[in-house]
C-alpha positions as CSV (number, residue, x, y, z in Angstrom):
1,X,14.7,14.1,-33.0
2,X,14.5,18.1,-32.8
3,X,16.0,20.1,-29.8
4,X,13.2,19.9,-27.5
5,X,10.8,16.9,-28.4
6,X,10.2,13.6,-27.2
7,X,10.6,10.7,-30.5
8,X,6.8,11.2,-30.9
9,X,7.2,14.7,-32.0
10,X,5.7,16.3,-29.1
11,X,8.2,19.2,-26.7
12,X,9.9,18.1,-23.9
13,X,8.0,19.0,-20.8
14,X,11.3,20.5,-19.6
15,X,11.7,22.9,-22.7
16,X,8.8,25.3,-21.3
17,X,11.1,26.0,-18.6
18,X,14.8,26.2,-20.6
19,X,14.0,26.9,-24.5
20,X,12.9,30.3,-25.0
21,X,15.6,33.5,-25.4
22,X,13.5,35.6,-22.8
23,X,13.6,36.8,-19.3
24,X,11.6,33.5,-17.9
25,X,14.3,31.2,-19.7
26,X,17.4,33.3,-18.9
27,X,16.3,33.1,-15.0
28,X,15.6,29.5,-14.9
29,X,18.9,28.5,-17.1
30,X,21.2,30.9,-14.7
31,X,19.4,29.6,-11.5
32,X,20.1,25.8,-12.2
33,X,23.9,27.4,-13.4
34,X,25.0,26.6,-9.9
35,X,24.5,23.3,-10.0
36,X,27.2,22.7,-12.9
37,X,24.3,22.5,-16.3
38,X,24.8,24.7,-18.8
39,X,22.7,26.3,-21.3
40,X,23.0,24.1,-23.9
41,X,22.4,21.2,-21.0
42,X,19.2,22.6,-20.3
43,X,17.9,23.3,-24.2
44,X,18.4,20.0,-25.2
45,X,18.7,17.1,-22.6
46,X,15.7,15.4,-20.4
47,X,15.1,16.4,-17.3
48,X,14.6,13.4,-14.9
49,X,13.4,14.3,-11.5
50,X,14.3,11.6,-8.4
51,X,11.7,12.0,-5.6
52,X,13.6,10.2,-2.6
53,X,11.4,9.1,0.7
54,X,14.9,7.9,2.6
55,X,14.8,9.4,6.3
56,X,17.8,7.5,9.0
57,X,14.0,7.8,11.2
58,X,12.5,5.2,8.6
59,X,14.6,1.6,8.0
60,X,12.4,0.3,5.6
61,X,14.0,3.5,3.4
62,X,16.8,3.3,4.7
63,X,19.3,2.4,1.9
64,X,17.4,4.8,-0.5
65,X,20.0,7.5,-0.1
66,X,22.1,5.0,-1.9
67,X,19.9,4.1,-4.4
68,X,19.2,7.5,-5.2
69,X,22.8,7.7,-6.2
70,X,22.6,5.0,-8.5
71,X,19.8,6.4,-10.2
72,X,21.6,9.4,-11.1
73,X,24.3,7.5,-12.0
74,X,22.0,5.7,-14.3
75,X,20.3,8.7,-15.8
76,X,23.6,10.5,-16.3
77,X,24.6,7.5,-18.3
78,X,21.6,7.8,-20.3
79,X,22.1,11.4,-21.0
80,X,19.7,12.8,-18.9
81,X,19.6,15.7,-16.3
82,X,18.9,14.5,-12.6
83,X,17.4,16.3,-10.1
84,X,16.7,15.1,-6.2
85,X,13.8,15.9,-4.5
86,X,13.6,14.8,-0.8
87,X,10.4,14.3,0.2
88,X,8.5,13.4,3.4
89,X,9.4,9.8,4.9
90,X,6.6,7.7,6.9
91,X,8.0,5.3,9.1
92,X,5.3,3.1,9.7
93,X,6.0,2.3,13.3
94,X,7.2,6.0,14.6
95,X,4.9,8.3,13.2
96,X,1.5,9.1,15.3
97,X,-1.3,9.2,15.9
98,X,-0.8,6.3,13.1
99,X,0.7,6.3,9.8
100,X,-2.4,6.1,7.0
101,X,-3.6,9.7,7.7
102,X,0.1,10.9,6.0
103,X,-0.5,8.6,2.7
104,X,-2.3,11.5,1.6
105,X,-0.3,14.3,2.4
106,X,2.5,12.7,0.8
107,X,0.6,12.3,-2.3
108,X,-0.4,15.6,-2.7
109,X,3.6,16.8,-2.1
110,X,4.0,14.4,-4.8
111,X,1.8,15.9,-7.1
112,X,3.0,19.6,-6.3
113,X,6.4,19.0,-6.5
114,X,6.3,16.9,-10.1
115,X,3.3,19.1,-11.6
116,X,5.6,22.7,-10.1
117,X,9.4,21.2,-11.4
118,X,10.5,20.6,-14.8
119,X,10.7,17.1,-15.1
120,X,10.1,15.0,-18.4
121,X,10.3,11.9,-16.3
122,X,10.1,10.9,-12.2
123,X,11.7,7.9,-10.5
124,X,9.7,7.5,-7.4
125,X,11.8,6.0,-4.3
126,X,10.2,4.2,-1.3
127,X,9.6,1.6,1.0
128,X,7.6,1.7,4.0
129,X,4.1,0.9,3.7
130,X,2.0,4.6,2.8
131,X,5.3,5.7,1.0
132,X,4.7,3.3,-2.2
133,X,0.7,4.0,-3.0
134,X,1.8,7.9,-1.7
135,X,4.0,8.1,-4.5
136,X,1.9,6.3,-6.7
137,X,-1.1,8.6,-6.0
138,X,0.9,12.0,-6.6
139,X,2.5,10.9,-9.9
140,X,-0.5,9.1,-11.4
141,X,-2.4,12.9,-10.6
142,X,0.6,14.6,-11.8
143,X,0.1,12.8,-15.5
144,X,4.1,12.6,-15.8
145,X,6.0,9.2,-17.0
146,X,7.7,7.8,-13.8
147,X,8.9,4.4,-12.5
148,X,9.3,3.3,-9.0
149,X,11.8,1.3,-7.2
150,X,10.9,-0.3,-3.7
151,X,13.6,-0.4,-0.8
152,X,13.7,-3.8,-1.1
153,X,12.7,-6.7,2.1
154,X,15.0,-6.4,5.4
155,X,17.3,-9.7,5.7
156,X,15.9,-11.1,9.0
157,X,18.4,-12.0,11.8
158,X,17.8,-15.6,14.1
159,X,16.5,-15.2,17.2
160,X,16.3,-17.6,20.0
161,X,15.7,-21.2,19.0
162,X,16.8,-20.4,15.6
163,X,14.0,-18.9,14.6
164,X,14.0,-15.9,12.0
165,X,12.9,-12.8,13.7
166,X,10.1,-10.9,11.2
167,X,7.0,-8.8,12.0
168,X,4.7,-12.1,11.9
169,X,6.7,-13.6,14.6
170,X,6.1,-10.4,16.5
171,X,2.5,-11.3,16.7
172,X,3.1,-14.7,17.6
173,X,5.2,-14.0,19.9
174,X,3.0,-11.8,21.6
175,X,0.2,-14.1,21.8
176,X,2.7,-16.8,23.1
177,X,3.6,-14.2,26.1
178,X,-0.1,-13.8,27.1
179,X,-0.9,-16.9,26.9
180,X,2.4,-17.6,29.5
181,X,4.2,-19.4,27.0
182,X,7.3,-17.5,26.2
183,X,9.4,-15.7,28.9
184,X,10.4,-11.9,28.7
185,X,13.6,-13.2,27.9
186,X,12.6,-14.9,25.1
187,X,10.6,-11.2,23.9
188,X,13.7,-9.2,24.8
189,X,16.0,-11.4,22.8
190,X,13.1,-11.3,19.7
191,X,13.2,-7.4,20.1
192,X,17.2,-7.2,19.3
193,X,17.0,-9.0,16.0
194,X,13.7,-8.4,14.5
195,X,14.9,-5.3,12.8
196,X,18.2,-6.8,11.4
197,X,19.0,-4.6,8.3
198,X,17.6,-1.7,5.9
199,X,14.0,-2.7,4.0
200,X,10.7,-3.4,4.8
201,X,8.9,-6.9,5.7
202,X,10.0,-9.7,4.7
203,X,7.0,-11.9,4.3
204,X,3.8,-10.3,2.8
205,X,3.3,-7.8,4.5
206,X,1.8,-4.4,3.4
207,X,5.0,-2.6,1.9
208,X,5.9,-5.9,0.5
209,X,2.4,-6.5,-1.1
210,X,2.6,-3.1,-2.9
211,X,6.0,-3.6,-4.0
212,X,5.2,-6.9,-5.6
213,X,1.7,-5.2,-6.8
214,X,3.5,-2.3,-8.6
215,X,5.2,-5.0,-10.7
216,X,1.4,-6.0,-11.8
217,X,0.4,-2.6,-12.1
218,X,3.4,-2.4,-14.5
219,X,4.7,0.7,-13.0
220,X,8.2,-1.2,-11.2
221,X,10.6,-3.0,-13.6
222,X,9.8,-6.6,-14.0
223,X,11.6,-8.7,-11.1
224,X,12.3,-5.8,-9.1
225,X,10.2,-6.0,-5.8
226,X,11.7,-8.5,-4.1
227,X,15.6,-8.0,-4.4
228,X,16.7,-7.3,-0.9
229,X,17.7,-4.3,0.2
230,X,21.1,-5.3,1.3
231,X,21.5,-7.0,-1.9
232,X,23.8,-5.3,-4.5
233,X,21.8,-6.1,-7.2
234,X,19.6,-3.5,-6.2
235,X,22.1,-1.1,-6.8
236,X,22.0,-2.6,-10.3
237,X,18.6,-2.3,-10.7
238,X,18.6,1.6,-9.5
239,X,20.7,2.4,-12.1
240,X,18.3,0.1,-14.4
241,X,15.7,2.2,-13.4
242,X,17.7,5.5,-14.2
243,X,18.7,4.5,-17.5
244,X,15.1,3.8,-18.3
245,X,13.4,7.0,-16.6
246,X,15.8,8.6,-19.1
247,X,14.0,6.7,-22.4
248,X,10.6,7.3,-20.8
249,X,11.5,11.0,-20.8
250,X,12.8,10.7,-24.0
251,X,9.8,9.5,-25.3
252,X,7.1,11.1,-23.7
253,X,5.4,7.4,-22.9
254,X,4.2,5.7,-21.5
255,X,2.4,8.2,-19.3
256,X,0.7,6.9,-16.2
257,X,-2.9,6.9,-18.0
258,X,-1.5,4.7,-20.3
259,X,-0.1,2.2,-17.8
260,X,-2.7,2.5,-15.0
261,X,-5.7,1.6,-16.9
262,X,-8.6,-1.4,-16.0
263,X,-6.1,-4.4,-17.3
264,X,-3.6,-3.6,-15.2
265,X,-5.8,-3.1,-11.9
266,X,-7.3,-6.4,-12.5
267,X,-3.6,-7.9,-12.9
268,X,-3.0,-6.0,-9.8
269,X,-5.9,-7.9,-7.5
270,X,-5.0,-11.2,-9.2
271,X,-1.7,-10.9,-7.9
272,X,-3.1,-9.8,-4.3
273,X,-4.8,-12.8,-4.1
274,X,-2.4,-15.2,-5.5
275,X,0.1,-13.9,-2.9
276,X,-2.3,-13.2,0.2
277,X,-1.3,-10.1,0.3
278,X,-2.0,-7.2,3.1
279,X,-5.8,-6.0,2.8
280,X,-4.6,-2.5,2.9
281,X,-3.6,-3.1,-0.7
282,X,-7.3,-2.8,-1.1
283,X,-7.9,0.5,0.0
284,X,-4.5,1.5,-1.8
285,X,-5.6,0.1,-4.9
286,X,-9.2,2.2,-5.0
287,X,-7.2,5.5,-4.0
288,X,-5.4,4.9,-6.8
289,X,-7.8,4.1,-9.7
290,X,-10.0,7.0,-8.5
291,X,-6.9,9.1,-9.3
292,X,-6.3,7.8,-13.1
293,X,-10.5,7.4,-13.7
294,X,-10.9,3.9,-13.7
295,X,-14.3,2.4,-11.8
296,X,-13.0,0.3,-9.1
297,X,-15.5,-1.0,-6.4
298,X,-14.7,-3.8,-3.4
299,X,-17.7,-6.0,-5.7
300,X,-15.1,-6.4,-8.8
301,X,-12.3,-7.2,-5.7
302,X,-14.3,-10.1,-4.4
303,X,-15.2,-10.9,-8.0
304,X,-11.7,-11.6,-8.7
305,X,-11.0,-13.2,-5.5
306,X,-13.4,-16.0,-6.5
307,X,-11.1,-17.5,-8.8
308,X,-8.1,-17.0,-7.6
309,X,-6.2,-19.3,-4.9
310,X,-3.3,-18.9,-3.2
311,X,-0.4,-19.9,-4.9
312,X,2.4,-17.9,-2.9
313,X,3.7,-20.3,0.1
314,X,4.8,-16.6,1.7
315,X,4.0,-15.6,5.6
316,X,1.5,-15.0,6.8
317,X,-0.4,-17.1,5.1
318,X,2.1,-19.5,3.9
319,X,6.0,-20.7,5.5
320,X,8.5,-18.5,3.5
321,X,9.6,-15.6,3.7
322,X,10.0,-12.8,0.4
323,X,13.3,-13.9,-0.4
324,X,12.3,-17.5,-0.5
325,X,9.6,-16.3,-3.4
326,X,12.7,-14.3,-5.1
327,X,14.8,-17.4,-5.3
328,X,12.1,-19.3,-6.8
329,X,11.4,-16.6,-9.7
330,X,10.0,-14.0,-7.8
331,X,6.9,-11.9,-9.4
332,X,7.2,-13.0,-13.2
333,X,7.2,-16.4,-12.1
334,X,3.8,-15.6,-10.0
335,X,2.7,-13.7,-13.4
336,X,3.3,-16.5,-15.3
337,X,1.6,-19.1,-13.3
338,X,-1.6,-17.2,-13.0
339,X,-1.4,-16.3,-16.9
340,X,-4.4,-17.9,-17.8
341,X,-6.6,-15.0,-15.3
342,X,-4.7,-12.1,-16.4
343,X,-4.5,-9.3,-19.3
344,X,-1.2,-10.4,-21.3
345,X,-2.1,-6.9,-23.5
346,X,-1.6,-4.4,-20.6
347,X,1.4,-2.2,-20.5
348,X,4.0,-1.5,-18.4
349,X,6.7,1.4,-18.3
350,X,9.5,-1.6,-19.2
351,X,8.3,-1.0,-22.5
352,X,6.6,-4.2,-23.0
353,X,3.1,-6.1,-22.6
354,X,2.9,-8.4,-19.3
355,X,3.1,-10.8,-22.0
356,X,6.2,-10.1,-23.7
357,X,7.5,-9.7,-20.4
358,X,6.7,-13.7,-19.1
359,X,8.0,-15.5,-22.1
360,X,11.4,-16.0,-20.4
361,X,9.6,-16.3,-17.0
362,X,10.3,-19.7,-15.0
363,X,9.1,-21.2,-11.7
364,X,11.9,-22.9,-9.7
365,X,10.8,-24.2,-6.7
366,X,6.6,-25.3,-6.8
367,X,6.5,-25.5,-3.6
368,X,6.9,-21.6,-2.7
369,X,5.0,-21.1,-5.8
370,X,2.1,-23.5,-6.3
371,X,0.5,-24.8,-9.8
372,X,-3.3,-22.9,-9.7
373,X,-4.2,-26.7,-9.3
374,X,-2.3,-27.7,-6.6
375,X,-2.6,-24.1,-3.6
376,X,-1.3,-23.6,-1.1
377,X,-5.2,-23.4,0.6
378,X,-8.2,-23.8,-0.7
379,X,-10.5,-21.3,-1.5
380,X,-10.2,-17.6,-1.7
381,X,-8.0,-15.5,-0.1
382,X,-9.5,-12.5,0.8
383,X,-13.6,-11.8,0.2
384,X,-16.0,-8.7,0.9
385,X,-19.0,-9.1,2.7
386,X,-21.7,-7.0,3.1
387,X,-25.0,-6.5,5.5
388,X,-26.5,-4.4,7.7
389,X,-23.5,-4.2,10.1
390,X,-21.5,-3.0,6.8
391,X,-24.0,-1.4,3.8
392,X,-21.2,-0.5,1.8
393,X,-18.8,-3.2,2.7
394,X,-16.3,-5.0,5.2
395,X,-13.2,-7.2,3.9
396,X,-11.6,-9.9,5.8
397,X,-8.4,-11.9,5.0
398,X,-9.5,-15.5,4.6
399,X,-6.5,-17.2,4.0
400,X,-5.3,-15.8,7.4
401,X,-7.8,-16.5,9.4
402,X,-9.7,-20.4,11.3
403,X,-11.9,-21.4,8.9
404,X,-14.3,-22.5,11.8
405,X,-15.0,-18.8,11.9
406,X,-16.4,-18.5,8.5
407,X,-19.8,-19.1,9.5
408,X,-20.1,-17.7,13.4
409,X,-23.1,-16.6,15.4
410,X,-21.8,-14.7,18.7
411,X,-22.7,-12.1,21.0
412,X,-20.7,-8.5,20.9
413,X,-18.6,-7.5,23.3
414,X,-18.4,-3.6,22.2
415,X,-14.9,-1.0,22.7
416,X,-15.3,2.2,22.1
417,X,-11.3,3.0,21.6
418,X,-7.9,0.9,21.6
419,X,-7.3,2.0,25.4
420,X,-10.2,0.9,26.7
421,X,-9.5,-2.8,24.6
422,X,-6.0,-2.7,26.6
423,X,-7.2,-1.8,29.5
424,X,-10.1,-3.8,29.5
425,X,-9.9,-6.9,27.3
426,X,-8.7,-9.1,30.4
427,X,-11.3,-8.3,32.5
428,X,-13.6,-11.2,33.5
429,X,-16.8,-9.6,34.0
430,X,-16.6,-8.9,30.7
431,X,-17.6,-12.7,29.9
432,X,-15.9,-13.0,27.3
433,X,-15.5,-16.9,25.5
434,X,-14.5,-18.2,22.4
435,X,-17.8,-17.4,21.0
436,X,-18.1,-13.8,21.8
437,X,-17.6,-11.4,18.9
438,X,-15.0,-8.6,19.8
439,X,-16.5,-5.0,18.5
440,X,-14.0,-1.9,17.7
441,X,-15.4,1.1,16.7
442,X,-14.6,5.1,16.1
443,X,-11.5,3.6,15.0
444,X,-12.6,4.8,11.3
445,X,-11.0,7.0,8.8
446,X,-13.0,10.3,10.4
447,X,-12.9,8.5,13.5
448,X,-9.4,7.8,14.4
449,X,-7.8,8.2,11.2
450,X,-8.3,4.1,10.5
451,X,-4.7,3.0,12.8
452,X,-3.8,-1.1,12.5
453,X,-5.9,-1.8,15.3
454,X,-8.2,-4.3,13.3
455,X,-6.3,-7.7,15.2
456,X,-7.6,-6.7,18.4
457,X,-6.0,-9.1,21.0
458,X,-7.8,-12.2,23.1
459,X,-8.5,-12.5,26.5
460,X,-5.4,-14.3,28.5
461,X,-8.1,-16.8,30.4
462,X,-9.0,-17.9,26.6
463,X,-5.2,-17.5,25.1
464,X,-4.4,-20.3,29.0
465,X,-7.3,-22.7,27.5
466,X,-5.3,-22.3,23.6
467,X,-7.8,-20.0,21.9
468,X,-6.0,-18.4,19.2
469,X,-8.6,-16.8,17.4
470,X,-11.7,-15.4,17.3
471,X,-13.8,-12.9,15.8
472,X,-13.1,-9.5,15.3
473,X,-14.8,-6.7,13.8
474,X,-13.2,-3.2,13.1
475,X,-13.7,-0.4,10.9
476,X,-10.0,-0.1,11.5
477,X,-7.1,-1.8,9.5
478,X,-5.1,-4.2,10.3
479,X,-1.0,-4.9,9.4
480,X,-0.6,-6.8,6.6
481,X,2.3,-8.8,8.6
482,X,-1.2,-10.0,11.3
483,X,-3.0,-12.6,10.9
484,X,-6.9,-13.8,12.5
485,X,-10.4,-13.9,11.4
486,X,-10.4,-10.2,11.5
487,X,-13.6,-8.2,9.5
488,X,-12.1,-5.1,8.3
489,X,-12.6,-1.4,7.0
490,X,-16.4,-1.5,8.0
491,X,-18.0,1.2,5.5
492,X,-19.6,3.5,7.1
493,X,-17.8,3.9,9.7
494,X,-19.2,4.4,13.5
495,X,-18.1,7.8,13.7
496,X,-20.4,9.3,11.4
497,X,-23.1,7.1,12.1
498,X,-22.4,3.9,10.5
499,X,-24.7,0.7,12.1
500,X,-21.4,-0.3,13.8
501,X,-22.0,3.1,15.9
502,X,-25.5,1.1,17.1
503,X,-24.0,-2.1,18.2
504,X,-24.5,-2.9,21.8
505,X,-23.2,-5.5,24.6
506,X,-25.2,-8.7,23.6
507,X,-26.4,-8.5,20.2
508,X,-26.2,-11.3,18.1
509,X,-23.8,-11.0,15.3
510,X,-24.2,-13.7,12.4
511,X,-21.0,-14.1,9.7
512,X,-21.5,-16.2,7.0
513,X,-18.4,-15.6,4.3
514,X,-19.8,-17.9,2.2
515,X,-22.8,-16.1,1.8
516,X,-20.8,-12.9,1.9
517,X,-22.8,-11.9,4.6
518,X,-22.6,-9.6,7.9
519,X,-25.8,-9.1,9.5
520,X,-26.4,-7.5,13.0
521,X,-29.4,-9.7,14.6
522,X,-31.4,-6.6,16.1
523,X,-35.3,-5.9,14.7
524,X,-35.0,-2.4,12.3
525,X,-36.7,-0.8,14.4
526,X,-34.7,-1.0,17.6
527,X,-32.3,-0.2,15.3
528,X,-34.1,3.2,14.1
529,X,-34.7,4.0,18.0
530,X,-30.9,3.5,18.3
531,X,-30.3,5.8,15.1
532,X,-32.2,8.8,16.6
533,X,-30.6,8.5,19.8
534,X,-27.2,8.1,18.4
535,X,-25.0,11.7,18.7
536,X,-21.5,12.0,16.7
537,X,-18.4,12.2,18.5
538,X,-16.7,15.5,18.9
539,X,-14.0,16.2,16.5
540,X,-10.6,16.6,18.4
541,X,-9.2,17.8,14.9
542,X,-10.1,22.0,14.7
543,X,-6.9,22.9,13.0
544,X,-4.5,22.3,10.5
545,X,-3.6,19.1,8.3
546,X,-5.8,16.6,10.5
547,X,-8.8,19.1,11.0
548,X,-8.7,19.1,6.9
549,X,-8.2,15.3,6.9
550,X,-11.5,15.0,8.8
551,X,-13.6,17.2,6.5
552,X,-12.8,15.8,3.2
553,X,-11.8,12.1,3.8
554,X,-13.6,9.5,2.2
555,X,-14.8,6.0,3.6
556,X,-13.0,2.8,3.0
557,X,-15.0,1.4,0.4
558,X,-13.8,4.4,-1.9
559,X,-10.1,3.8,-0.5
560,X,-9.8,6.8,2.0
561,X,-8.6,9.3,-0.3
562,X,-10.0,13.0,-0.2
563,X,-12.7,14.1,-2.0
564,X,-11.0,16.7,-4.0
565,X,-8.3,14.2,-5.3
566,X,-10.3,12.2,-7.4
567,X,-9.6,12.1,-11.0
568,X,-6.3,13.7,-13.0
569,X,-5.2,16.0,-15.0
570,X,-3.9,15.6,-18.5
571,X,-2.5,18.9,-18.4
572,X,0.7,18.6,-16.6
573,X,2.3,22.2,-17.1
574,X,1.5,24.6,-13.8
575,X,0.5,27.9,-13.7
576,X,3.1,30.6,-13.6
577,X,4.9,29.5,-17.0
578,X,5.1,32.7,-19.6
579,X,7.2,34.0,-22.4
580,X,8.1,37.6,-23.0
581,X,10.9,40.0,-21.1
582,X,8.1,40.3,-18.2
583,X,10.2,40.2,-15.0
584,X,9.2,38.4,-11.6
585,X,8.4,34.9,-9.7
């Protein structure tokens, strides 16, 4: 191999920067002087940039400062160049008004900082839950090899009565404390162990989903996503990931286009289902393909969903916890089981097919990971529905929720915001009972920027009598750490006229999920005489980042990304690059 190319012949990305004898090359070779490369460094070694989420105001990243070290450890090893990049952290429980609105402007720092550096190669480093599809957004726009590593699941700590403190306990816990059957003791002592070390959720939550989903996607090294993050072998694996950054850089390939294709998205929701993971993976998921071109829709979701059962005993659906599932094989062993409903061709940035990958794969414990034959539940995990209450589609989390609620005919009970839910939800001249349908609107992506508000809490009186669920419809999200029959991401949403805008006290809402099925029981044309009444909500948004968030935001079903995102371009090289003795930056 020639100074300057990758083994297939074509230049290094880098040498546009560092090969020429002219004024551009002289200033970029003298300006990265200072950090100890030399000339003959810069003209002939990959460049491997390492975009690091880690903020001490975000403990699911926590322990990526350290990671990032081994990384560079790892490239230098290789014979690469590192760079660090520290990029904007989004800890999912700090940041208001809610954390999802920030998945996009971290993508698009993504982007800009790998399309405007000169990297032949990215490792992408984060945890939290917006981080991982954030990074894997930006680099899949940016068209440049990269491979991400996950923070790793927290180590939970016992809690009173032994019990391991995690984020689903927080919600049972909760609804034990309404329903007068926990102390505030009992919470207090809960509060000072449920965030016991560094990394995300430890049972299927969101960031946990995604990290096991990048191993499907084939973007993560295989085994990788659910090594905790107090666990030394992810130091081991950083370095892994360095080492091979370094080869991808070398080589050019795979680039995210030829990683991220249909195959590996389908892998992706087979592995969503089989795990019962967080429905926010869904909107991820279609963010992401309408980045890289492929034609996702919530119809080929449910498609998929069909067949698959859950096969991952893994909270919240299941018993375990994450490391549990690690013990017992971790993701190949998943892959493996559900072999038979997967592409075995599709590539990953390991180098080999999914395929290749599963021959040595092994289950070691079937009772965390369950033969297709023999689920965990029954039936499907997730499934979309559809109707007049949600044209272009609703999902809701089966596997999580009483089935007794799959077919339900109740009367709304309508809130307009998540204040007037906490303020009011207790009230008894509400009338709430187990039958009544609880309605959140304007809690959209235009509306409220779509918080986790979709597991919208029960009345105490009902919680007394050992109600523990009910039906819930949002066009919010919901944690993928909740649980409860919970109908999700309404498309449209109320805030720009969606038919959940037209819902009022008392109307009959019918669910059937085997039907995939969400009517709203009014005649079409109260409905119309609703319509024409119906005025948008002012926009509290008039400047900067969130006024720009409201304009150009798409709905759910096309997974919240902006309108000027979609698509990628092949052309990774920026403007600004030229030859010659013409001075000036």
């Amino acid at each position: 191999m020639s100074d300057n190319e990758t083994r297939n012949g074509r230049p290094l990305r880098s040498a546009r920067w560092f090969r020429k004898n002219d004024l551009p090359g002289f200033v970029h070779r003298s300006t990265l002087s200072t950090a100890g490369w030399s000339r003959e460094d810069l003209m002939e070694r990959p460049v491997v940039g390492i975009l690091n989420t880690w903020s001490d105001i975000n403990p699911c990243n926590l322990n990526l400062r350290t990671l990032a070290e081994e990384a560079r450890v790892g490239i230098l090893e290789a014979g690469g160049i590192p760079f660090e990049v520290p990029l904007m952290s989004i800890s999912e429980n700090i940041i208001k008004p809610t954390s999802f609105p920030f998945r996009n402007l971290l993508a698009m720092e993504v982007e800009e900082t790998i399309r405007g550096y000169p990297f032949d190669a990215v490792v992408l480093l984060g945890g939290c839950d917006k981080t991982q599809p954030a990074l894997l957004m930006g680099a899949a726009s940016a068209g440049v090899p990269f491979i991400l590593l996950a923070s790793g699941p927290a180590t939970p700590r016992s809690a009173s009565g032994g019990n391991l403190a995690n984020a689903t306990g927080v919600w049972r816990l909760v609804d034990q404390l309404r329903a007068g059957e926990c102390s505030e003791g009992d919470f207090a002592a809960f509060e000072r162990s449920v965030m016991g070390t560094a990394g995300h959720c430890a049972e299927m939550g969101t960031a946990s989903s995604m990290a096991v989903i990048c191993e499907a996607l084939g973007v993560s090294l295989p085994g990788s996503s659910l090594v905790p993050a107090v666990d030394r072998r992810r130091h081991q694996l950083a370095r892994e990931v360095g080492r091979r950054s370094v080869r991808m850089a070398a080589d050019g390939s795979p680039r995210p286009s030829e990683v991220l294709d249909a195959r590996a998205f389908d892998n992706a929701i087979t592995l969503l289902c089989a795990v019962g993971g967080s429905t926010n993976v869904i909107i991820h998921l279609l963010a992401l393909a309408g980045r890289v071109g492929v034609p996702l829709t919530l119809e080929r979701f449910d498609d998929i969903a069909r067949r698959v059962p859950l096969i991952a005993n893994v909270q919240p659906a299941g018993e375990h916890l994450t490391e549990r599932l690690m013990a017992a094989g971790g993701v190949p062993a998943l892959l493996k089981t559900l072999g038979p409903l997967l592409h075995l061709d599709a590539r990953t940035v390991d180098g080999r097919t999914v395929g290749a990958i599963l021959e040595t794969a092994e289950v070691f414990d079937s009772d965390v990971i369950r033969p297709l034959d023999k689920p965990v539940k029954p039936g499907e995990t997730m499934v979309v529905v559809k109707g007049n209450l949600a044209p272009n589609g609703a999902v809701m989390k089966t596997c999580a929720a009483n089935p007794r609620l799959f077919r339900h005919r109740g009367p709304a009970v309508v809130f307009e915001d998540v204040q007037t839910i906490a303020d009011q939800i207790d009230n008894p001249e509400l009338g709430i009972d187990e039958n009544s349908v609880l309605i959140l609107r304007n809690a959209g992506p235009v509306g409220a920027a779509m918080p986790e508000w979709g597991m919208l809490p029960l009345p105490r009186h009902l919680m007394a009598r050992g109600v523990r669920d009910m039906l819930r419809i949002s066009d919010a999200r919901m944690s993928g750490t909740a649980y409860g029959a919970a109908v999700l991401h309404v498309s449209p949403e109320a805030a720009i006229g969606g038919p959940l805008a037209l819902v009022r006290d008392g109307d009959i809402i019918e669910l059937d999920v085997a039907a995939r099925r969400l009517e709203l029981c009014v005649e079409p044309d109260e409905l119309e005489r609703r319509r024409q009444a119906w005025q948008a909500p002012p926009s509290r948004h008039v400047r900067g980042y969130r006024n720009l968030y409201s304009q150009h935001i798409e709905q759910a079903h096309l997974g919240c990304d902006f309108d000027f995102l979609r698509g990628a371009n092949e052309d990774t090289l920026p403007e600004g690059l030229f030859d010659g003795w013409v001075g000036g930056w």
